[in-house]
PyMOL Python script that loads the backbone (N, CA, C, O; Angstrom):
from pymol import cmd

cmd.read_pdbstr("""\
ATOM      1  N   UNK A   1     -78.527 -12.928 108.401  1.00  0.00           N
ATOM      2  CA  UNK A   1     -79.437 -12.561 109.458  1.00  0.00           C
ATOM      3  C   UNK A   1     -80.659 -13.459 109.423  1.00  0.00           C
ATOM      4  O   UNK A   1     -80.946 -14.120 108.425  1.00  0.00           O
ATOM      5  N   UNK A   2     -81.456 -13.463 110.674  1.00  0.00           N
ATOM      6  CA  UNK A   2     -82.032 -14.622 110.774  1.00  0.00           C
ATOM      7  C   UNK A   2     -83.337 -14.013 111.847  1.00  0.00           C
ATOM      8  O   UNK A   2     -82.978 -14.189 113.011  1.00  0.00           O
ATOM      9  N   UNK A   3     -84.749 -13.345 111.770  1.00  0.00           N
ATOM     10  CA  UNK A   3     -85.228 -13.068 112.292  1.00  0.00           C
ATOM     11  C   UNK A   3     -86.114 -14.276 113.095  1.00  0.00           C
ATOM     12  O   UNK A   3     -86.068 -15.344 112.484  1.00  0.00           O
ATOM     13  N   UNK A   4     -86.785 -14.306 114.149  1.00  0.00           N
ATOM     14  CA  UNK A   4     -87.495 -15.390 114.569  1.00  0.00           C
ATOM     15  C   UNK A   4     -88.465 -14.882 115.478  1.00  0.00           C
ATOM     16  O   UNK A   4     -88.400 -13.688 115.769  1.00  0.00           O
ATOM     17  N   UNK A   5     -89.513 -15.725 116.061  1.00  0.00           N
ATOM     18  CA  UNK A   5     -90.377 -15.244 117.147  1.00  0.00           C
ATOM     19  C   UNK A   5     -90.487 -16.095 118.369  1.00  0.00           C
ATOM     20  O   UNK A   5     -90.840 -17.270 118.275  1.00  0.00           O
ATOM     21  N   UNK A   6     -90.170 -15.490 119.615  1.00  0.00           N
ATOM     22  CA  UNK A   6     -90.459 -16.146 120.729  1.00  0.00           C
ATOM     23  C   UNK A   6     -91.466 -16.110 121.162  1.00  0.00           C
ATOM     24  O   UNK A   6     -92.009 -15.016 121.316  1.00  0.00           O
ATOM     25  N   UNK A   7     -92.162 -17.399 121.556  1.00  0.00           N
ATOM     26  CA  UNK A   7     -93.499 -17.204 121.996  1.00  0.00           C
ATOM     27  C   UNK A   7     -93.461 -17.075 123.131  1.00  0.00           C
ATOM     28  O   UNK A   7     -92.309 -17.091 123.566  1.00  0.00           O
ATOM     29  N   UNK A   8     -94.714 -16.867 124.322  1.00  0.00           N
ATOM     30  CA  UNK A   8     -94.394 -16.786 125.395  1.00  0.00           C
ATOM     31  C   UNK A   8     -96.017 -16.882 126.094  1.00  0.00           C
ATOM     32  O   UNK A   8     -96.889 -16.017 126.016  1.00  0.00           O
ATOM     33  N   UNK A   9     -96.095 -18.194 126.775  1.00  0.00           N
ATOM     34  CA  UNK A   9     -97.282 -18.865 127.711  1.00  0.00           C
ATOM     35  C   UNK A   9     -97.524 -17.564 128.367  1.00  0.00           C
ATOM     36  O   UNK A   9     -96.765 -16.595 128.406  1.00  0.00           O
ATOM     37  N   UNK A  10     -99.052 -17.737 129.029  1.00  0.00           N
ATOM     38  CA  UNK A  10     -99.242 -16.379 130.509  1.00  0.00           C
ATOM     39  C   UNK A  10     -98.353 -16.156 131.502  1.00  0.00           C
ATOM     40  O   UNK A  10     -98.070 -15.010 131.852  1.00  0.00           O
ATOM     41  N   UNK A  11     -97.723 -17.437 132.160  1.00  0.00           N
ATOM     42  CA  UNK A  11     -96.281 -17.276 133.134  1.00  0.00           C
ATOM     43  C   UNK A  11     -95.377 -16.705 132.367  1.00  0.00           C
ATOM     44  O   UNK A  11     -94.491 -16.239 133.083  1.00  0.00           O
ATOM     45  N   UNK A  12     -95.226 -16.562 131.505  1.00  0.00           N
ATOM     46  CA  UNK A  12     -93.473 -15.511 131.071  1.00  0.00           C
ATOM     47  C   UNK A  12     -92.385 -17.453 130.677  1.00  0.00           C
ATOM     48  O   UNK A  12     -91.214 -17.486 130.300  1.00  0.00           O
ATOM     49  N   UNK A  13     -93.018 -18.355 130.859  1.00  0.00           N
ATOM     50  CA  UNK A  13     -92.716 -19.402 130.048  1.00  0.00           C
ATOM     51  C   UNK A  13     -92.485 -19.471 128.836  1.00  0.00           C
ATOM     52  O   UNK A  13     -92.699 -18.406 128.257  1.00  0.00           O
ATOM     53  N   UNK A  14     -92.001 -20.596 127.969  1.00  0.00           N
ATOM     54  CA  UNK A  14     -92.440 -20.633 126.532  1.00  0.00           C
ATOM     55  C   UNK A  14     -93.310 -21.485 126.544  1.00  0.00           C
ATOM     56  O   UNK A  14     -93.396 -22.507 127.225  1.00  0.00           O
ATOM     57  N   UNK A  15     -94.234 -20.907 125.482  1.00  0.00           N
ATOM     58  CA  UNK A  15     -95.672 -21.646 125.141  1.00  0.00           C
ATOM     59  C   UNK A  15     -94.939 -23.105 124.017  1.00  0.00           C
ATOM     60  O   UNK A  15     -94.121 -23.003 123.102  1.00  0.00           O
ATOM     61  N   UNK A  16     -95.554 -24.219 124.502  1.00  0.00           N
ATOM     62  CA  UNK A  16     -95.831 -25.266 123.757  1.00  0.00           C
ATOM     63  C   UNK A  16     -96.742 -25.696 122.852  1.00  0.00           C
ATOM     64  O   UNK A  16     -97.935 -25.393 122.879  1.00  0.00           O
ATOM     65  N   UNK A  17     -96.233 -26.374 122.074  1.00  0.00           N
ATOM     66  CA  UNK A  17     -97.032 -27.055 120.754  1.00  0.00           C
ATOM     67  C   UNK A  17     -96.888 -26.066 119.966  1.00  0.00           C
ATOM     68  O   UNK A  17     -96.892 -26.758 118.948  1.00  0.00           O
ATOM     69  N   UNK A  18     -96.717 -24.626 119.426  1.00  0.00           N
ATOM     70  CA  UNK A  18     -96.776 -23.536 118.331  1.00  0.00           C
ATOM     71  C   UNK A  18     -95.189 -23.569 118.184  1.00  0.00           C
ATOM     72  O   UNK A  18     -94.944 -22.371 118.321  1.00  0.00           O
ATOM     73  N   UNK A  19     -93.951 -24.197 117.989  1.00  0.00           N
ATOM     74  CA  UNK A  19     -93.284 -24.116 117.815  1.00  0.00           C
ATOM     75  C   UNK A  19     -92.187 -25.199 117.513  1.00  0.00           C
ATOM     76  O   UNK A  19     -92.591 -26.354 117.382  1.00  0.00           O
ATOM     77  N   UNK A  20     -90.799 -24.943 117.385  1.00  0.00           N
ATOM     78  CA  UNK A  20     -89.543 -25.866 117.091  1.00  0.00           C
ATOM     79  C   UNK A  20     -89.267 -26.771 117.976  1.00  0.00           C
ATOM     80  O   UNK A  20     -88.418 -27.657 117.883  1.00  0.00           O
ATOM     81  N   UNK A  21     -90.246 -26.475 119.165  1.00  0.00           N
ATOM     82  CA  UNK A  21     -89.586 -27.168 120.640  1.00  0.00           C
ATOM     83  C   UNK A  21     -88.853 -25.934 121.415  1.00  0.00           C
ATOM     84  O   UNK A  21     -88.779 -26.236 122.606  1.00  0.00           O
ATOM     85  N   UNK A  22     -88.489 -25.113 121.253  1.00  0.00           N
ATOM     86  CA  UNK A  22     -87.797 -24.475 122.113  1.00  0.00           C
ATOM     87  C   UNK A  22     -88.262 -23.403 122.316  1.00  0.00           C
ATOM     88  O   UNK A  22     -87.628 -22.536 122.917  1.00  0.00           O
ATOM     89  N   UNK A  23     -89.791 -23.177 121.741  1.00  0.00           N
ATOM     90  CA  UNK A  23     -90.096 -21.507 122.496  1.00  0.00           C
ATOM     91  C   UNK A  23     -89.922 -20.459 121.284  1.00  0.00           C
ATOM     92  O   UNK A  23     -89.804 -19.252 121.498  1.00  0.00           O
ATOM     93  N   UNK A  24     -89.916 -21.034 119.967  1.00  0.00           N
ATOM     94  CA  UNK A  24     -89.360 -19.920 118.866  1.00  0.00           C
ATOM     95  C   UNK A  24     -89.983 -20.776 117.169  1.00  0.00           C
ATOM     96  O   UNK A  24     -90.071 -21.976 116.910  1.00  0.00           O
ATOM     97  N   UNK A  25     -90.331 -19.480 116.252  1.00  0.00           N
ATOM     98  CA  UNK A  25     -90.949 -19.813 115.228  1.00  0.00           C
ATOM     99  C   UNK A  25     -90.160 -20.695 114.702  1.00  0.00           C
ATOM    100  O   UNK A  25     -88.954 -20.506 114.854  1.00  0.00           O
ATOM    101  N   UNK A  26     -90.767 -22.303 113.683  1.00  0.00           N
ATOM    102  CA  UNK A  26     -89.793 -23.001 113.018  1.00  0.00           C
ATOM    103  C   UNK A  26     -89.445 -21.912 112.191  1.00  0.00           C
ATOM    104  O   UNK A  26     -88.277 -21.628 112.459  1.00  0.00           O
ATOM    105  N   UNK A  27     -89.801 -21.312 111.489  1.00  0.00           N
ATOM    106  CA  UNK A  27     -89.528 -20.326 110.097  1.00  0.00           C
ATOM    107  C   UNK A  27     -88.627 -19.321 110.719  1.00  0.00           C
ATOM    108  O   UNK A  27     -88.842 -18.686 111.751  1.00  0.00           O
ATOM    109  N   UNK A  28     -87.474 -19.260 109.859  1.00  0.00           N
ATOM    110  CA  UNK A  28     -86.623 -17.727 109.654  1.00  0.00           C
ATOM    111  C   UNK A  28     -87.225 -16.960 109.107  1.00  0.00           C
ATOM    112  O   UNK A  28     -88.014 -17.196 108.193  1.00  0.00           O
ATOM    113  N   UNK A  29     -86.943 -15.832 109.599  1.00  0.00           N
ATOM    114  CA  UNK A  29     -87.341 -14.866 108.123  1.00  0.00           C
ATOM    115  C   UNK A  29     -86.343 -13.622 108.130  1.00  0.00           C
ATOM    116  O   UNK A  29     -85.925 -12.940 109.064  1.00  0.00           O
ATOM    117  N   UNK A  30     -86.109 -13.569 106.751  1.00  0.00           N
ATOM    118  CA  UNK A  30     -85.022 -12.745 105.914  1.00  0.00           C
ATOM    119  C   UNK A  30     -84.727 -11.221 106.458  1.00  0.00           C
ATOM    120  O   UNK A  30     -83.646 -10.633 106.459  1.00  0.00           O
ATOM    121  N   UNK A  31     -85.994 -10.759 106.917  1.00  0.00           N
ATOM    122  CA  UNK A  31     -86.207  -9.266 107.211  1.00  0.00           C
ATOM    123  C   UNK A  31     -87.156  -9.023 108.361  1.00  0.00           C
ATOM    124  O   UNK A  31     -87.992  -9.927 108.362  1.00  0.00           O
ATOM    125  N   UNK A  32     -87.308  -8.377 109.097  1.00  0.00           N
ATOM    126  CA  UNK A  32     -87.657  -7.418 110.367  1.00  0.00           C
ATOM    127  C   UNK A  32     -89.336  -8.022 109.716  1.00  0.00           C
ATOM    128  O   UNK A  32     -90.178  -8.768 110.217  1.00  0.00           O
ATOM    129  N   UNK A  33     -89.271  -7.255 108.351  1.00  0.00           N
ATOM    130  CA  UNK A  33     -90.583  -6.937 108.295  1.00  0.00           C
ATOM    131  C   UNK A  33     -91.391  -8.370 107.598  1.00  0.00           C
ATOM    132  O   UNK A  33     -92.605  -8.561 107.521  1.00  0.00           O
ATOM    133  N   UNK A  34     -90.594  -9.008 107.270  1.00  0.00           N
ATOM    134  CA  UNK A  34     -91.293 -10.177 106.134  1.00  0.00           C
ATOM    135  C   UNK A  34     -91.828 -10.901 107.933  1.00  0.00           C
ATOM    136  O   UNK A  34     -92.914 -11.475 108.021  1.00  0.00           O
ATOM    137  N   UNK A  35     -91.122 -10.785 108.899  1.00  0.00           N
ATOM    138  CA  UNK A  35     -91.411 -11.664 110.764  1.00  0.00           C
ATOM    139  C   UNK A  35     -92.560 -10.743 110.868  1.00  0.00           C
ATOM    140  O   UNK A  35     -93.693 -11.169 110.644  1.00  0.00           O
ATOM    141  N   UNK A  36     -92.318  -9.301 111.247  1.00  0.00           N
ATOM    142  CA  UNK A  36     -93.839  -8.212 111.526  1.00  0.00           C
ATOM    143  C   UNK A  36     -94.587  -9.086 110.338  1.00  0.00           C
ATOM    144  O   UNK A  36     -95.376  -9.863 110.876  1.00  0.00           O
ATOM    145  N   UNK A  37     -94.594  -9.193 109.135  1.00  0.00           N
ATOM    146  CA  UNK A  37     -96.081  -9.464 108.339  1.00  0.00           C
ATOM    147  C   UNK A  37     -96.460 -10.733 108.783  1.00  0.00           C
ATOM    148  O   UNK A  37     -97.611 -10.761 109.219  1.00  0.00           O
ATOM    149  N   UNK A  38     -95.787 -11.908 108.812  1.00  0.00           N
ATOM    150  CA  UNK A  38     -96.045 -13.070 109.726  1.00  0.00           C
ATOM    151  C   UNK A  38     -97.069 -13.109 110.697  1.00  0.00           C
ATOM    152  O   UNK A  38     -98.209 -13.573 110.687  1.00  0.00           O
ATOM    153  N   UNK A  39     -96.485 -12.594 111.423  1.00  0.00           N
ATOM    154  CA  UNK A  39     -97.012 -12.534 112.761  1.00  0.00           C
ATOM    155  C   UNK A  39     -98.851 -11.885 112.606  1.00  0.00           C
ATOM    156  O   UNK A  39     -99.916 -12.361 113.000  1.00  0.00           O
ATOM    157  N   UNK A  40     -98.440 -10.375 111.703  1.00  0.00           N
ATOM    158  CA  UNK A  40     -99.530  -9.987 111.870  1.00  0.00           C
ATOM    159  C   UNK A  40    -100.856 -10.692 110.691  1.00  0.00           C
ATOM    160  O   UNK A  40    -101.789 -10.020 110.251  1.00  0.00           O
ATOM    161  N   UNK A  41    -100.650 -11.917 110.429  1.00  0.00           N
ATOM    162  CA  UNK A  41    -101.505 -12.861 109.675  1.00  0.00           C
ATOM    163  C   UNK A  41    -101.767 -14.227 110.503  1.00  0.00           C
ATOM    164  O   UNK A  41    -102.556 -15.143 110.271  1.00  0.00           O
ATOM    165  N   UNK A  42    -100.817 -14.044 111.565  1.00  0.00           N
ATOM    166  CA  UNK A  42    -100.876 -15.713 112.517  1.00  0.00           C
ATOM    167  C   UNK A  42    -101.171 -15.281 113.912  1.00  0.00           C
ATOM    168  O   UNK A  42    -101.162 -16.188 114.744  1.00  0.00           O
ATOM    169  N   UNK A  43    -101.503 -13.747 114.448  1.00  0.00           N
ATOM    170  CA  UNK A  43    -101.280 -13.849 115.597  1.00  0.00           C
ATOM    171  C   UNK A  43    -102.700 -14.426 116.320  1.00  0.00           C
ATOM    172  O   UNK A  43    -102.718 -14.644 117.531  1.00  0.00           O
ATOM    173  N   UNK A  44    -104.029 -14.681 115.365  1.00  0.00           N
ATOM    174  CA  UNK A  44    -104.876 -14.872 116.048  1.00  0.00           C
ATOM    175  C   UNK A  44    -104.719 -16.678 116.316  1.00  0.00           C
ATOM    176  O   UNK A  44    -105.076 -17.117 117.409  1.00  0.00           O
ATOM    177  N   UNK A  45    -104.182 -17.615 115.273  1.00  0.00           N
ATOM    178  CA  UNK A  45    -103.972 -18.321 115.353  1.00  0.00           C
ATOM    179  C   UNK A  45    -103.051 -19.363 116.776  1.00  0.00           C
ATOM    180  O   UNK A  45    -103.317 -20.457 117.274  1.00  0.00           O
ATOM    181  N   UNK A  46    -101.865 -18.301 117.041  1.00  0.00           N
ATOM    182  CA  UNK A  46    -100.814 -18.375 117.975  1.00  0.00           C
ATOM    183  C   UNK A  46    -101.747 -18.187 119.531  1.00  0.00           C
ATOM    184  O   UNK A  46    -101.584 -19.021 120.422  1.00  0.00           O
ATOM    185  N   UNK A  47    -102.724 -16.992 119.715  1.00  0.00           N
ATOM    186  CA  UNK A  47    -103.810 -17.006 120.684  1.00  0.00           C
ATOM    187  C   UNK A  47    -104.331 -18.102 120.908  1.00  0.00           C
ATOM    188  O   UNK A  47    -104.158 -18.726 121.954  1.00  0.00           O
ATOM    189  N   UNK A  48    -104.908 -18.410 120.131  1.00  0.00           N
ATOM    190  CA  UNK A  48    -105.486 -19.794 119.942  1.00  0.00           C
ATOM    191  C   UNK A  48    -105.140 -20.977 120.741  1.00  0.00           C
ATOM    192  O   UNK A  48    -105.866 -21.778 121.330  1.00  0.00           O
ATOM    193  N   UNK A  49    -103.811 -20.901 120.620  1.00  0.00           N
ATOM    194  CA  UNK A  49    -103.080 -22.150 120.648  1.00  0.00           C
ATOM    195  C   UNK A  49    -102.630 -21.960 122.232  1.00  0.00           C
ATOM    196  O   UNK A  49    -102.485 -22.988 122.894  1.00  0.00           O
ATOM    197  N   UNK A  50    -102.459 -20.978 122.707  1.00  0.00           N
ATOM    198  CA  UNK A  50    -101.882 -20.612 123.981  1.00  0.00           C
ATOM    199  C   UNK A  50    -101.053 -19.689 124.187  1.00  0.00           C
ATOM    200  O   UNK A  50    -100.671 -19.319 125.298  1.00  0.00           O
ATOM    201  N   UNK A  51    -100.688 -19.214 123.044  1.00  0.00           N
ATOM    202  CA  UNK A  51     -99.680 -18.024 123.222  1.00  0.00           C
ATOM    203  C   UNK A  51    -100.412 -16.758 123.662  1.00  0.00           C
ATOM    204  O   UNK A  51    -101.475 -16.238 123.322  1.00  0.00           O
ATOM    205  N   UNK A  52     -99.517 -16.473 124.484  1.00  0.00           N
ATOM    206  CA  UNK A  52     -99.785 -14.724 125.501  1.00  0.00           C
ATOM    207  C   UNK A  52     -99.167 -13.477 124.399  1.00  0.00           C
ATOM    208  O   UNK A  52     -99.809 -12.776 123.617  1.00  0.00           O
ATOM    209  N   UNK A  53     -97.825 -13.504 124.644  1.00  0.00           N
ATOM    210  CA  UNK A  53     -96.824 -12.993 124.071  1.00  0.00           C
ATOM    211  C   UNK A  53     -95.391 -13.612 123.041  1.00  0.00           C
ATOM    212  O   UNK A  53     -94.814 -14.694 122.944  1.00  0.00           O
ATOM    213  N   UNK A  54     -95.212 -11.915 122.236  1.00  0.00           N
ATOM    214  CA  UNK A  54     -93.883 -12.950 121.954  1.00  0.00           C
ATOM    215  C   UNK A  54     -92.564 -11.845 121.858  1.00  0.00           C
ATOM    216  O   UNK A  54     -92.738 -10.694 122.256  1.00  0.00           O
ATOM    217  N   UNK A  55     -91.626 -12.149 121.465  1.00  0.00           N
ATOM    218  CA  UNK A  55     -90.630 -11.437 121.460  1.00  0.00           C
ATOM    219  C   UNK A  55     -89.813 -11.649 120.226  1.00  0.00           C
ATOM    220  O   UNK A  55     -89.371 -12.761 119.938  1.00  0.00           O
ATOM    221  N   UNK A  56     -89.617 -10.595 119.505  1.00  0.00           N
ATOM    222  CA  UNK A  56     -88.506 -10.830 117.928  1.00  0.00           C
ATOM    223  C   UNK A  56     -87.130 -10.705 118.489  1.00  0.00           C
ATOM    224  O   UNK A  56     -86.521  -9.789 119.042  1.00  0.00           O
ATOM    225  N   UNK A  57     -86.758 -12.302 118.065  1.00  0.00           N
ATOM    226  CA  UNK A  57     -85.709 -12.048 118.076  1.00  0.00           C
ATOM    227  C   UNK A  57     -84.146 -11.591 116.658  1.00  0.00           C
ATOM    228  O   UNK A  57     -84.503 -12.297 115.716  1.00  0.00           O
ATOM    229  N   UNK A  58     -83.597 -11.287 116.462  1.00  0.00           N
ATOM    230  CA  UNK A  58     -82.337 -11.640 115.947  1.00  0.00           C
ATOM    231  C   UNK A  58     -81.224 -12.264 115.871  1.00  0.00           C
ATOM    232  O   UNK A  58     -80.429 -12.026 116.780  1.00  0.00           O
ATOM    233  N   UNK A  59     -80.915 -12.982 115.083  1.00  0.00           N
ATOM    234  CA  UNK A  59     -79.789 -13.701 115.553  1.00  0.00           C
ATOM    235  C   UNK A  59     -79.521 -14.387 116.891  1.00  0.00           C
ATOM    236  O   UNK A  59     -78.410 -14.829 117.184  1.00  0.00           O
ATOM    237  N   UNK A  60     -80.417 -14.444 117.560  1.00  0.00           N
ATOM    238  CA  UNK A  60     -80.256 -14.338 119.226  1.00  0.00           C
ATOM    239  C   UNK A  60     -80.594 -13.464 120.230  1.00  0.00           C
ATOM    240  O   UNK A  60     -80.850 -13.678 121.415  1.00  0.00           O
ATOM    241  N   UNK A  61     -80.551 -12.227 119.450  1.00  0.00           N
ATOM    242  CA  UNK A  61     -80.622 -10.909 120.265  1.00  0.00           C
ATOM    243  C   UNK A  61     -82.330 -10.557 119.852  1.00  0.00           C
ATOM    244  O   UNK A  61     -82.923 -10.488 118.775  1.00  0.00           O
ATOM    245  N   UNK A  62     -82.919 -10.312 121.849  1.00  0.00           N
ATOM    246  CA  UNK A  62     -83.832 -10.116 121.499  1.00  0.00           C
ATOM    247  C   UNK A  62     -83.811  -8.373 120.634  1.00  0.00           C
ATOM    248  O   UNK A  62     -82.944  -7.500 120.695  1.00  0.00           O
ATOM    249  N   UNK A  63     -84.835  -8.387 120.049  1.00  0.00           N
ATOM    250  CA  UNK A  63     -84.945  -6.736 119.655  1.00  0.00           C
ATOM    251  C   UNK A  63     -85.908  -6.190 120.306  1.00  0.00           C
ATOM    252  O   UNK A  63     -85.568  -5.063 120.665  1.00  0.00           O
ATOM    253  N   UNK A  64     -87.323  -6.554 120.743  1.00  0.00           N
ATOM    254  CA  UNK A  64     -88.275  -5.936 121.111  1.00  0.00           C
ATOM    255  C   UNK A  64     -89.189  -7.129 121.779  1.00  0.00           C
ATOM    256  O   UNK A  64     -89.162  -8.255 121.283  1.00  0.00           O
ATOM    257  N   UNK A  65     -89.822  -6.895 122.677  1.00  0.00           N
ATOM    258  CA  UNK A  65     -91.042  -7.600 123.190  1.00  0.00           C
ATOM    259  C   UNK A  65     -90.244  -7.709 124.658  1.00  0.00           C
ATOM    260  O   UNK A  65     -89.146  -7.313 125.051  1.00  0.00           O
ATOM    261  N   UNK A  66     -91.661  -8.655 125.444  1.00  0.00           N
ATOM    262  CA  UNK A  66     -92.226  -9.481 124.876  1.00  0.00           C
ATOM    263  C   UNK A  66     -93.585  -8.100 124.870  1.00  0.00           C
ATOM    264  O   UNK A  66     -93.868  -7.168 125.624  1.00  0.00           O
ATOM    265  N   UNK A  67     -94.194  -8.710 123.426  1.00  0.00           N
ATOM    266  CA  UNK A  67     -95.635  -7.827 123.208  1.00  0.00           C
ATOM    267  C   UNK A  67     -96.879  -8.802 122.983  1.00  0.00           C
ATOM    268  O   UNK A  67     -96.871  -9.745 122.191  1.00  0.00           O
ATOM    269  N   UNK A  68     -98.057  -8.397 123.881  1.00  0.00           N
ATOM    270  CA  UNK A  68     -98.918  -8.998 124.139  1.00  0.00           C
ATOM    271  C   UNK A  68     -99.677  -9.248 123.142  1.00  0.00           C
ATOM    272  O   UNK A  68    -100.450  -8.455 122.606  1.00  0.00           O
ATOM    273  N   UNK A  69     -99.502 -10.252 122.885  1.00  0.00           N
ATOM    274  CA  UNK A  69    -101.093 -10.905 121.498  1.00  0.00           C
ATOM    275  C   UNK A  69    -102.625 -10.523 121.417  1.00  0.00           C
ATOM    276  O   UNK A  69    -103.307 -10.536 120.392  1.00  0.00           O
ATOM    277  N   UNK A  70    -103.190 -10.054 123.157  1.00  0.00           N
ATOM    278  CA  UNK A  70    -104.411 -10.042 123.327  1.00  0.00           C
ATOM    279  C   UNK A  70    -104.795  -8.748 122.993  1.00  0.00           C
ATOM    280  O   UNK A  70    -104.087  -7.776 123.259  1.00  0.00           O
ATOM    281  N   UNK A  71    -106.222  -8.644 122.239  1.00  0.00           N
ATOM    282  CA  UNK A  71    -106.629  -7.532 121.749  1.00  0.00           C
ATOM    283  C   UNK A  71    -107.192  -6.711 122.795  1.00  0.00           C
ATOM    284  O   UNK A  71    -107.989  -7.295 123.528  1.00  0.00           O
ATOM    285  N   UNK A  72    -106.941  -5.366 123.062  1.00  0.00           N
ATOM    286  CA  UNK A  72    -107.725  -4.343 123.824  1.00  0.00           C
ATOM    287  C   UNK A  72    -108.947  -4.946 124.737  1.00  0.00           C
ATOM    288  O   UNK A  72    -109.695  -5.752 124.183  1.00  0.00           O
ATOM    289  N   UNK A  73    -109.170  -4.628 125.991  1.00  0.00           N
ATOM    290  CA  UNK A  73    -110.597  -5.103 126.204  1.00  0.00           C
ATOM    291  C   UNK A  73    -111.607  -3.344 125.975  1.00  0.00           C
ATOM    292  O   UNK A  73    -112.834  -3.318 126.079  1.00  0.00           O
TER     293      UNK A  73
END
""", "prot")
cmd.dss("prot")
cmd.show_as("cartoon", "prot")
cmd.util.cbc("prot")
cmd.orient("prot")
């Protein structure tokens, strides 16, 4: 198994430059949660950069998202 993250620009695009080229974290990760702790240590970073949203995927299959990066106003 092979968890990953799709990023995703304000259009519902994939965001460029934060990734493999194709819209998704270079890094696998082993477990659901080792991707959730990821994320929740990079997501201000990924803002930063241009990312809106993202979506976990599996193997291919999305599981959940896309969920918005931006904090509450």
């Amino acid at each position: 198994m092979s968890w990953t993250w799709r990023f995703l620009a304000p259009d519902g695009g994939n965001a460029s430059g934060v990734d493999d080229g194709a819209g998704r974290s270079e890094a696998g990760f082993p477990t659901q949660s080792d991707a959730e702790s990821w994320l929740g240590e990079h997501w201000r970073g990924l803002v930063e950069a241009g990312v809106d949203s993202v979506v976990l995927v599996e193997d291919g299959r999305d599981v959940y998202g896309p969920m918005s990066l931006k904090p509450p106003d």
